[in-house]
C-alpha positions as CSV (number, residue, x, y, z in Angstrom):
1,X,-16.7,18.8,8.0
2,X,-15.3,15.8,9.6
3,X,-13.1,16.0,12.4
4,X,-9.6,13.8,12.5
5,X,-8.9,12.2,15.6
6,X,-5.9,13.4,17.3
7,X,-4.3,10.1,16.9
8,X,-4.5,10.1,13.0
9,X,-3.4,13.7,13.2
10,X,-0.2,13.0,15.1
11,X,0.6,10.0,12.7
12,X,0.3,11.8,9.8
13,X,2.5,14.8,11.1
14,X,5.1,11.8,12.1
15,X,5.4,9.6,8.8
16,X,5.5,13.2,6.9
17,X,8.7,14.2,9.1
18,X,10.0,11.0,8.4
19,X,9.3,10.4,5.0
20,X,10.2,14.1,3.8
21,X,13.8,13.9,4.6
22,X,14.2,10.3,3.3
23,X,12.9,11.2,-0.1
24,X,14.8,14.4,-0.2
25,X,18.0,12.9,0.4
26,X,17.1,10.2,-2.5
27,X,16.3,13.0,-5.1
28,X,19.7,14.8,-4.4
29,X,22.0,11.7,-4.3
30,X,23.8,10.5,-7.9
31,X,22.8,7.4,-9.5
32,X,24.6,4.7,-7.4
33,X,25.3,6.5,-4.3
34,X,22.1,6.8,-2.3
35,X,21.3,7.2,1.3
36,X,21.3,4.3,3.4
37,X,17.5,4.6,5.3
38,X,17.0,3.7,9.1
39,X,14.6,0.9,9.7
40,X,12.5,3.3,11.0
41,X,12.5,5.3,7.9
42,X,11.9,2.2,5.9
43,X,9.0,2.2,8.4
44,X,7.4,5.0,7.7
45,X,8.0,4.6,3.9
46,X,5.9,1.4,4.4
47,X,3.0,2.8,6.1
48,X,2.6,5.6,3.6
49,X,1.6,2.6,1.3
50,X,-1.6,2.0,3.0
51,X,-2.3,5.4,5.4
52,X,-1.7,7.9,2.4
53,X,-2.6,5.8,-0.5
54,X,-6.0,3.4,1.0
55,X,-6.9,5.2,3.8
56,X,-6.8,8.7,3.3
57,X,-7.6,8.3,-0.6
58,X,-4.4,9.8,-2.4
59,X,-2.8,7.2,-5.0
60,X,-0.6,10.5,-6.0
61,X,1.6,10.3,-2.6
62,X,2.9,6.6,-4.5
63,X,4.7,9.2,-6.3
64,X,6.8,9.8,-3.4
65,X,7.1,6.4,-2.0
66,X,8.0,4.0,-4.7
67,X,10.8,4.0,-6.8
68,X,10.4,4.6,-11.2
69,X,11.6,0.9,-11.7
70,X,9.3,-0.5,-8.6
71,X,8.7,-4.4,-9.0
72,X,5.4,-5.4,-7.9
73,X,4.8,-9.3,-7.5
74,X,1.3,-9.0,-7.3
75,X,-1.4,-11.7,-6.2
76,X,-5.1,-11.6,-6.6
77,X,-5.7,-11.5,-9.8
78,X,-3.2,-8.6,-11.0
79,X,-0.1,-9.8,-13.6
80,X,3.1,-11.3,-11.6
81,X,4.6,-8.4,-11.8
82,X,4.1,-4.2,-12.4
83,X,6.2,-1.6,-12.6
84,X,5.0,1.6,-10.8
85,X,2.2,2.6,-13.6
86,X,0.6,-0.5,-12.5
87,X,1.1,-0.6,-9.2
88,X,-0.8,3.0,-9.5
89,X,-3.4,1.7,-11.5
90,X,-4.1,-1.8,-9.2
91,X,-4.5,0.7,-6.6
92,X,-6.8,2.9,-8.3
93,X,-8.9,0.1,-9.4
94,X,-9.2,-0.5,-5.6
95,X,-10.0,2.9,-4.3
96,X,-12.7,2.7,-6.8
97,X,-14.0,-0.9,-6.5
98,X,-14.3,0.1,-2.5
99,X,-14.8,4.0,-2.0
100,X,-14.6,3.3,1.7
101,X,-11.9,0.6,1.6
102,X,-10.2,0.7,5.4
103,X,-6.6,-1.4,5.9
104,X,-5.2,-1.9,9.2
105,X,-1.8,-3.1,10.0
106,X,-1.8,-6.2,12.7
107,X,1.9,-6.9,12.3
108,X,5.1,-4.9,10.7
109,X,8.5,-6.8,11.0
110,X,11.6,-5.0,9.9
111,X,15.1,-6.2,9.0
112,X,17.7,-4.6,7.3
113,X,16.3,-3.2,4.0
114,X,12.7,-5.1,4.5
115,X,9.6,-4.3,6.0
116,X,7.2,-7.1,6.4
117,X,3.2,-6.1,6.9
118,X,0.3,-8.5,8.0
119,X,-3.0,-6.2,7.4
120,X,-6.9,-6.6,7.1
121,X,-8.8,-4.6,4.8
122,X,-12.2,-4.3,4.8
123,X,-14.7,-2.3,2.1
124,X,-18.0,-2.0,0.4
125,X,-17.6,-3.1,-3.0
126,X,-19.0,-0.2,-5.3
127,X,-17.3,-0.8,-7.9
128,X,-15.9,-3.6,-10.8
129,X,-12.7,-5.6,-9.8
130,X,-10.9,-7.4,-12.5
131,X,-14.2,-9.4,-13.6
132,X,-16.4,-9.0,-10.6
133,X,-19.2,-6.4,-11.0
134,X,-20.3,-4.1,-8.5
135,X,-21.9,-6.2,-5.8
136,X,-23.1,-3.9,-2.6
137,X,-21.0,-6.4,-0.3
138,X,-18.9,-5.8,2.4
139,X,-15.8,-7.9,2.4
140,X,-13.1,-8.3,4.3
141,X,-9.7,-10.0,4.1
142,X,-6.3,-10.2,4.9
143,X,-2.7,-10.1,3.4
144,X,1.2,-9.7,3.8
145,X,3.1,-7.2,1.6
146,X,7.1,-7.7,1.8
147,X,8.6,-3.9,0.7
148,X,12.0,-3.8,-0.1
149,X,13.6,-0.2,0.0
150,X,16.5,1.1,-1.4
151,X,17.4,4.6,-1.8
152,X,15.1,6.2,0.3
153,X,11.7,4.3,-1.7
154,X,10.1,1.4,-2.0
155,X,11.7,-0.8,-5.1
156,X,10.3,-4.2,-4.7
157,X,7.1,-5.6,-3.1
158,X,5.8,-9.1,-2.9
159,X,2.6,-9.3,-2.2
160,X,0.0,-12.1,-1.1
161,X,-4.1,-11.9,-0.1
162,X,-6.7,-14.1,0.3
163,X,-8.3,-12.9,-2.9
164,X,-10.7,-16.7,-2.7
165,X,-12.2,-15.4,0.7
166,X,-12.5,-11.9,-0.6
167,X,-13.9,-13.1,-4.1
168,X,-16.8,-15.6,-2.2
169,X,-18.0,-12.9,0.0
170,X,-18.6,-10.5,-2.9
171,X,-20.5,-13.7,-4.6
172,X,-22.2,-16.9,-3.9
173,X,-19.4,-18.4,-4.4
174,X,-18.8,-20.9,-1.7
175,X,-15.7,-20.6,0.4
């Protein structure tokens, strides 16, 4: 059995008290009066998006995080935009392209109802993505996801990533 650093451990137990309250307090409220998050909360909504969902493997906790009607301006290769079926499945497809896909956050910025994230991911590609077979290549790249959050989950995300760097070191492509 693998052992969790005490780090990870304590972050986990801290999104989880943040996050539990938020999302109880936005399946309680009436349509059009919802609770009013913290930046921190908005925070810890965010980081759920690549702790709970990438790194520790569990596409169901999007359940929890993102709202029915999520927008999802995806880049990369995905359609312009997804509602939160397809944000499921784009992550999905990733989890499965790279079985030990790893992001880490270099930046967050919040304001008001945004969260702003600069992160790297790295991964062994396994899998197919989108029209790439499997190629046994490590890749990494980087990106910037904009969440916007409103009652308590996430309801809009743009999102941006170096998809050409990522797609030339899965293939000979040059860069």
């Amino acid at each position: 059995m693998q052992r969790v650093p005490p780090a990870v451990s304590l972050l986990a137990f801290t999104v989880a008290l943040t996050i539990v309250p938020v999302v109880a307090r936005a399946q309680t409220m009436t349509p059009g009066a919802c609770p009013k998050t913290t930046e921190a909360e908005n925070l810890a909504l965010v980081r759920a998006w690549h702790e709970d969902v990438i790194n520790r493997r569990k596409p169901e906790a999007l359940k929890d995080i993102l709202a029915p009607e999520v927008v999802h301006h995806a880049a990369g290769g995905y359609p312009k935009t997804m509602n939160a079926a397809g944000v499921t499945a784009m992550m999905n497809d990733f989890l499965t392209a790279f079985p030990d896909l790893r992001y880490t956050v270099d930046k967050f910025i919040t304001q008001d109802d945004h969260v702003v994230e600069r992160y790297t991911a790295t991964g062994t590609q396994r899998g197919p993505l989108g029209d790439l077979p499997p190629s046994g290549r490590t890749a990494t790249w980087t990106g910037i996801n904009i969440f916007r959050i409103a009652c308590g989950r996430i309801v809009e995300v743009w999102s941006e990533v170096d998809a050409v760097s990522r797609r030339s070191q899965l293939t000979d492509a040059p860069r």
